[in-house]
Backbone as CSV, one residue per row, in Angstrom:
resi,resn,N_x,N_y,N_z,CA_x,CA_y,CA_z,C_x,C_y,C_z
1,UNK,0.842,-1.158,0.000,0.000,0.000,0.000,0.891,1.226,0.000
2,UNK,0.538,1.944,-0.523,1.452,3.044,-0.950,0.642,4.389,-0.353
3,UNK,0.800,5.542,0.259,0.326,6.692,0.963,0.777,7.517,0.169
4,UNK,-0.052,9.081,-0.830,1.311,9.749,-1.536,0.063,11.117,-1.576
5,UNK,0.477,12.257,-0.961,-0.057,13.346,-1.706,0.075,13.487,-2.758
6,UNK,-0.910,14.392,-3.682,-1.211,14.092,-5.289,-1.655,15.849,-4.494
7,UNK,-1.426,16.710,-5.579,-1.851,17.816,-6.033,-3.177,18.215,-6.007
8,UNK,-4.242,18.552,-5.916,-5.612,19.071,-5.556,-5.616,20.395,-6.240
9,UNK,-6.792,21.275,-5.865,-7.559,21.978,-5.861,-6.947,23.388,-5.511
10,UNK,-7.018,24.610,-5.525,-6.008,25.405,-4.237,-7.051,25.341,-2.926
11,UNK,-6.519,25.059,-1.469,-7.723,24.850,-0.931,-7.504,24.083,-0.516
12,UNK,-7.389,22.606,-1.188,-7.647,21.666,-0.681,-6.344,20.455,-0.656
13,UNK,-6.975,19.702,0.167,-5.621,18.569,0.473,-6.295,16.901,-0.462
14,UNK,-5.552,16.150,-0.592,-5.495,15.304,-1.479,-4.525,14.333,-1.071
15,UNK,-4.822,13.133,-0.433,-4.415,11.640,-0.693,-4.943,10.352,-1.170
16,UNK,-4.036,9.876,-1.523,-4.160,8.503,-2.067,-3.575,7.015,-1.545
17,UNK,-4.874,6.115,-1.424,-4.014,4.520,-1.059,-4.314,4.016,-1.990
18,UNK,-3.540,2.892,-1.968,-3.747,1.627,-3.460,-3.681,0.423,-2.715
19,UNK,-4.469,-0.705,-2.882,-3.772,-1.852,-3.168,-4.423,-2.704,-3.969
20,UNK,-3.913,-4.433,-4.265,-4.410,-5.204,-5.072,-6.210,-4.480,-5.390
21,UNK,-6.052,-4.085,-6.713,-7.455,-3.671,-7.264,-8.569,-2.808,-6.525
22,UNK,-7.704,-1.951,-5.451,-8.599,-1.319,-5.151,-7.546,0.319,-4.932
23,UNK,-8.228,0.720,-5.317,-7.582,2.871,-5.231,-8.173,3.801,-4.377
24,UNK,-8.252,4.445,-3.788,-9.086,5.309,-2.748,-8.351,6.600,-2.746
25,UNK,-8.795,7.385,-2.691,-8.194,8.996,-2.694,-9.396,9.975,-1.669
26,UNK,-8.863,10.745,-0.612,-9.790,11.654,-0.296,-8.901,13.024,-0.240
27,UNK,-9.867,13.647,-0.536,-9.919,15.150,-0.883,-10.633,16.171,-0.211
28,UNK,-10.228,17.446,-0.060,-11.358,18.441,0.638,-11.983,19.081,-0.778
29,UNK,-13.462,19.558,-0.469,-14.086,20.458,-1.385,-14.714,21.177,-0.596
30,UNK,-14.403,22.127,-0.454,-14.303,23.173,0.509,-15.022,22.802,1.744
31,UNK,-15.763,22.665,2.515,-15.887,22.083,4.106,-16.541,20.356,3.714
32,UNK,-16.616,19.648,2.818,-16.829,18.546,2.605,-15.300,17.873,2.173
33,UNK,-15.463,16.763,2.396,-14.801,15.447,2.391,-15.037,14.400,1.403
34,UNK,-14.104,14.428,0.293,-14.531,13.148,-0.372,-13.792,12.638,-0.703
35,UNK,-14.400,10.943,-0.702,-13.608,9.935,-0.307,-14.184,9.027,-1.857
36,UNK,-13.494,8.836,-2.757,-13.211,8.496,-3.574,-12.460,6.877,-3.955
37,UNK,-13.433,5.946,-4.355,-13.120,4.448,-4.469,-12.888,4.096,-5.879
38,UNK,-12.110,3.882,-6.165,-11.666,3.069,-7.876,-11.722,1.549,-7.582
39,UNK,-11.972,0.509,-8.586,-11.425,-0.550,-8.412,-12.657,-1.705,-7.906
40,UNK,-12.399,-2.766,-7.310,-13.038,-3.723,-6.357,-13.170,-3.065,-4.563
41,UNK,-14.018,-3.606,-4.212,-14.681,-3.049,-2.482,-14.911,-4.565,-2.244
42,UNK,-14.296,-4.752,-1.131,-14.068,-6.410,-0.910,-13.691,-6.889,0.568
43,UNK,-13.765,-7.621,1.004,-13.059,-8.188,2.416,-11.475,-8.033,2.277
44,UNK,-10.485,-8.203,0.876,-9.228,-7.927,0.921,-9.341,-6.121,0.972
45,UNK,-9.588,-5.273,0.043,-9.647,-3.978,0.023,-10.693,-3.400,0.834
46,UNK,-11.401,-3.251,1.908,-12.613,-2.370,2.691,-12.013,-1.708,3.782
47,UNK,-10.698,-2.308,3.999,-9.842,-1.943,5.156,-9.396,-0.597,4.560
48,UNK,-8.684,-0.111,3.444,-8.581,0.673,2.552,-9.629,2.092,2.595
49,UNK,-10.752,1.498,2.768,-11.756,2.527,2.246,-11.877,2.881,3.847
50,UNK,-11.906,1.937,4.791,-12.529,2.517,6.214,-11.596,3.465,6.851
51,UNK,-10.217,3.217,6.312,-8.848,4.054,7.007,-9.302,5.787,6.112
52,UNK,-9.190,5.449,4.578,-10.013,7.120,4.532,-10.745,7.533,5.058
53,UNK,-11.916,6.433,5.393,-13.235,7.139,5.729,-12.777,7.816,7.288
54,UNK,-12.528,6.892,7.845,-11.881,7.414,9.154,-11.070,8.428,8.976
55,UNK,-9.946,8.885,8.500,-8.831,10.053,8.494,-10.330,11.405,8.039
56,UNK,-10.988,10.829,7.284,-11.492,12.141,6.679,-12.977,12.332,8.064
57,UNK,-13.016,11.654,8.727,-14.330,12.100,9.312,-13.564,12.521,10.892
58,UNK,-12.260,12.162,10.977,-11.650,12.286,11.619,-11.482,14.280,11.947
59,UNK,-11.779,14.793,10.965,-11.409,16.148,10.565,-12.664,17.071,10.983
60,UNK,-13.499,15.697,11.410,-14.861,16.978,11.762,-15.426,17.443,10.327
61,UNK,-15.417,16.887,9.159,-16.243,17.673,7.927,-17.891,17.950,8.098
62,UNK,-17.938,19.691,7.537,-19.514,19.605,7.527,-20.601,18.238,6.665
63,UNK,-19.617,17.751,5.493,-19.923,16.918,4.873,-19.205,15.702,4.303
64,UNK,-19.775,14.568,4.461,-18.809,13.551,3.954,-19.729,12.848,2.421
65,UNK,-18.453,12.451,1.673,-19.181,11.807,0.613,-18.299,10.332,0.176
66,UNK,-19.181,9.697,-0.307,-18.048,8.554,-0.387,-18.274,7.928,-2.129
67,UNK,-17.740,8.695,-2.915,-17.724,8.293,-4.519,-17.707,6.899,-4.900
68,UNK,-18.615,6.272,-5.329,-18.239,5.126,-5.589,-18.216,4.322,-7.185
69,UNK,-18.583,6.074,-8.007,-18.545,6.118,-9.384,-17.608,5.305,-10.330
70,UNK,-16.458,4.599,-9.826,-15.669,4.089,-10.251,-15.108,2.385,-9.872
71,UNK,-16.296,1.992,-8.716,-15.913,0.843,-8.362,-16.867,-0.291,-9.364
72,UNK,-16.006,-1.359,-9.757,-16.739,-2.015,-10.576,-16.924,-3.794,-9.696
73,UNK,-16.775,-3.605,-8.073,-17.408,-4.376,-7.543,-17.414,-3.741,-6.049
74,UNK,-18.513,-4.100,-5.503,-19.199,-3.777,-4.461,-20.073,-5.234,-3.515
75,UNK,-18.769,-5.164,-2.273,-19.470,-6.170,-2.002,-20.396,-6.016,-0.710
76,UNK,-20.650,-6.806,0.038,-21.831,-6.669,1.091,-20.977,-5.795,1.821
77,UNK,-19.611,-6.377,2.314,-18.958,-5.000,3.328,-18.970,-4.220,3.269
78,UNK,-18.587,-4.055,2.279,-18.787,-2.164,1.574,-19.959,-1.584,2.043
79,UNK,-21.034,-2.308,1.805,-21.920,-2.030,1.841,-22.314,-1.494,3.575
80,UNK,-21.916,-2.588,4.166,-22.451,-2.327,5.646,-21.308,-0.902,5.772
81,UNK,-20.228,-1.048,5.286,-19.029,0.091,5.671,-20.131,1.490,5.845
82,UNK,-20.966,1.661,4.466,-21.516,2.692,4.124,-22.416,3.352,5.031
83,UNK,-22.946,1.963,5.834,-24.465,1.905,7.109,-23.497,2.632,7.817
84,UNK,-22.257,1.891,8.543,-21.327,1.849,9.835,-21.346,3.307,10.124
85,UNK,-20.762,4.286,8.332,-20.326,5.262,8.816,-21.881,6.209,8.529
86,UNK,-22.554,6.112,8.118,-23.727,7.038,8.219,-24.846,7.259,9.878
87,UNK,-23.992,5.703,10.517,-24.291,5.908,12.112,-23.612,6.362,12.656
88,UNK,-22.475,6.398,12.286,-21.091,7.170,13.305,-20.958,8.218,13.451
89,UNK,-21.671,9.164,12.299,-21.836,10.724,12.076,-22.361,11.276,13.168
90,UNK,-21.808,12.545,13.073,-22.725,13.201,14.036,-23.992,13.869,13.270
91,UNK,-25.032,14.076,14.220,-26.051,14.340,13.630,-26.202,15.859,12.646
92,UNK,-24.854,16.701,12.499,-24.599,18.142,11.897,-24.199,17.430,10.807
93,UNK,-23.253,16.637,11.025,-22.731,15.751,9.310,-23.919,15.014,8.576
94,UNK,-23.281,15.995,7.118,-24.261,15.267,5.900,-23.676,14.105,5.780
95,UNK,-24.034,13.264,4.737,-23.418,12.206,4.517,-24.175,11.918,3.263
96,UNK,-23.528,11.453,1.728,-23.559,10.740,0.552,-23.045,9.881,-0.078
97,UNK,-23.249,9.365,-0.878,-22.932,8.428,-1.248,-23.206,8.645,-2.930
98,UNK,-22.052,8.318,-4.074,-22.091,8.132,-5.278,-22.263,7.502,-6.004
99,UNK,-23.523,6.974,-6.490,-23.405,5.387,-7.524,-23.755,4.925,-8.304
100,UNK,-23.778,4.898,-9.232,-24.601,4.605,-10.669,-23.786,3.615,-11.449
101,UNK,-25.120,2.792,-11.817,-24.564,1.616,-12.637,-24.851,0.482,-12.190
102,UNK,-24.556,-0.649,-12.499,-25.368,-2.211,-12.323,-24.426,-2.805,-11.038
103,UNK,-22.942,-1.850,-10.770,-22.155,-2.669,-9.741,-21.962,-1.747,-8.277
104,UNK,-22.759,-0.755,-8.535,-22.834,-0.127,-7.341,-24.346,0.374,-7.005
105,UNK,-24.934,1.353,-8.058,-26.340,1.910,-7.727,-27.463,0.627,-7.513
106,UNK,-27.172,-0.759,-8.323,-28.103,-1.232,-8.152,-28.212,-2.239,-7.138
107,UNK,-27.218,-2.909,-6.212,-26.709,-3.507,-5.289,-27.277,-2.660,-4.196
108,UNK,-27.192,-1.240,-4.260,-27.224,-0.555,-2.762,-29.052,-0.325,-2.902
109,UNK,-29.551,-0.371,-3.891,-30.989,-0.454,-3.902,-31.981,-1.697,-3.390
110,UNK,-31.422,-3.046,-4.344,-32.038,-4.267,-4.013,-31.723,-4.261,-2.213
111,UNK,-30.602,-4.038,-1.490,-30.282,-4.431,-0.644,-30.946,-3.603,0.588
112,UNK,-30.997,-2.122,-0.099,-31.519,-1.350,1.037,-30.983,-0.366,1.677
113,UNK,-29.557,-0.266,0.926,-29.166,0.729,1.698,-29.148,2.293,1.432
114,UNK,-29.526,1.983,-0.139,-30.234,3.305,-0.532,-31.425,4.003,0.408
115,UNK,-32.139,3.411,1.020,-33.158,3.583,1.692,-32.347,4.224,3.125
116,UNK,-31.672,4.247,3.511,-30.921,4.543,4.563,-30.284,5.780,4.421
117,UNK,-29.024,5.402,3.175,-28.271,6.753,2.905,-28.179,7.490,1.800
118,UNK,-28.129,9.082,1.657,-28.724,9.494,0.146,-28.163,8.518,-0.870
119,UNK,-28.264,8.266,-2.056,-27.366,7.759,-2.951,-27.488,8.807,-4.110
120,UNK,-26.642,9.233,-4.884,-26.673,10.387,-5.735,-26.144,9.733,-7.219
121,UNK,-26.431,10.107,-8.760,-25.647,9.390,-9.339,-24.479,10.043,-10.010
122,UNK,-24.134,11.688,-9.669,-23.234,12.485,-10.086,-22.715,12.854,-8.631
123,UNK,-21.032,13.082,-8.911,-20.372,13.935,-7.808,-21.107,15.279,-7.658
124,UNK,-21.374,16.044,-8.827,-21.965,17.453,-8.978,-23.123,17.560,-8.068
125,UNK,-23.921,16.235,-8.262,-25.343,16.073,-7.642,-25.355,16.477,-6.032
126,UNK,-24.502,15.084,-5.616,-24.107,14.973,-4.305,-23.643,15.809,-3.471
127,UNK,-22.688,16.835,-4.100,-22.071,17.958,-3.398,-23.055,19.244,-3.399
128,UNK,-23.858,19.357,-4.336,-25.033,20.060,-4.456,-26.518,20.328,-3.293
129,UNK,-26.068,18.945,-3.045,-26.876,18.149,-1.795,-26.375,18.571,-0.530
130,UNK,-25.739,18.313,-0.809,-25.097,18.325,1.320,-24.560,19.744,1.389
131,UNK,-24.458,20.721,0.560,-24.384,21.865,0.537,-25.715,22.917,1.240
132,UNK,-26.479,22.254,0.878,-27.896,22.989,0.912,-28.479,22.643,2.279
């Protein structure tokens, strides 16, 4: 696993983890947090996504988002990951979620967890959202 600032926004801060088939990057957009998944979401890679999710909620954001526009598997963990942290919030924190497509938007629907936490199918959307 590799840790590496990457360049951003002016404003904002920007890291990245990797490992076997899975990428994660979080970023500030201006008082929101997003946490950004490439790749597979899995029992080997979820550890990955929970260490961002954690560093970034860690920061107190008015808003957290967790992109998942780019993962082309999504498994049940992930899934509960998504519940875990939409309970962990405090009740001032927004919280979203990004997903569109047959390996993320439609998994978090059949299952239910759309019903729980927003699900949005654009970053634009989402940040639009928890803004307001």
């Amino acid at each position: 696993m590799s840790d590496r600032p990457t360049q951003s926004t002016p404003g904002s801060v920007s890291s990245s983890t990797s490992s076997a088939g899975c990428t994660v990057t979080h970023r500030r957009v201006g008082t929101t947090h997003v946490v950004a998944v490439a790749g597979t979401v899995d029992t080997l890679t979820v550890s990955h996504v929970q260490e961002a999710i954690t560093v970034a909620t860690g920061e107190s954001p008015a808003a957290l988002i967790v992109d998942l526009s780019q993962v082309d598997f999504l498994a049940s963990v992930g899934m509960g990951l998504l519940i875990q942290t939409n309970e962990t919030l405090s009740p001032e924190q927004r919280f979203a979620v990004v997903a569109d497509g047959p390996a993320t938007s439609r998994p978090l629907k059949l299952i239910g967890v759309a019903d729980i936490v927003k699900v949005f199918a654009a970053l634009d959307r989402a940040l639009a959202a928890v803004a307001a």
